[in-house]
N, C-alpha and C positions, 0 to 999 in steps of 0.2 A: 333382248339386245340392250347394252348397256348404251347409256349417256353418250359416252365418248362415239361411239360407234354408230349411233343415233344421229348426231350432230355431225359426222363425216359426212355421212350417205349426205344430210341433207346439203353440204358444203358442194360433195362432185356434183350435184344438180346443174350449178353455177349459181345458187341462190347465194345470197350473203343473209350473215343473222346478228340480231341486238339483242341485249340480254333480256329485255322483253318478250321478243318471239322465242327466245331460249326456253324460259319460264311458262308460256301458253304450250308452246308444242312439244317439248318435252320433261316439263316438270324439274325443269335446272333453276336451281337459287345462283351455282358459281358458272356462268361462262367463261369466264377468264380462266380459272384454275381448268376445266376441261379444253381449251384453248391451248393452256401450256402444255397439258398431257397431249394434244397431238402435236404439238411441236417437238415436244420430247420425241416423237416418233420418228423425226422426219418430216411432218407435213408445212411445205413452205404457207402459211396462212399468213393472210396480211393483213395486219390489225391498225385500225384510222380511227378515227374520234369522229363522228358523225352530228352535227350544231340539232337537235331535237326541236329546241327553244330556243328564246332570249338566253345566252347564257347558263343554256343546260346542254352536258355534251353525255354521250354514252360512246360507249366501245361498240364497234361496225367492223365483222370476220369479215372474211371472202378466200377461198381460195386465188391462185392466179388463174386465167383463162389456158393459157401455155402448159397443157397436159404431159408435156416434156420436164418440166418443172417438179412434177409431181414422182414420191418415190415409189418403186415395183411393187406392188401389190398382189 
């Protein structure tokens, strides 16, 4: 299973993910660029800036909750 497809499944969980847990659990350097490849898709993901630290932020996925939202699959 590739990256992108990887990182979907784990998205319909309702989990949300940081480029951190990207890089532990599936061995991703770019979450961003696999981010845009499923938007390119289709998938409404919604991307926030999450504070980590003082002054440090990272990129925070999540799908929406509203499975309506989401396309046929």
């Amino acid at each position: 299973m590739n990256q992108n497809k990887q990182i979907l499944a784990y998205l319909k969980t309702g989990a949300a993910i940081t480029p951190l847990e990207a890089l532990r659990m599936f061995s991703c350097f770019r979450l961003a660029g696999r981010i845009y490849d499923l938007k390119q898709e289709g998938w409404p993901i919604i991307s926030e800036r999450l504070e980590v630290e003082r002054d440090k932020r990272v990129g925070h996925y999540r799908l929406p909750t509203d499975k309506s939202l989401w396309p046929d699959t």
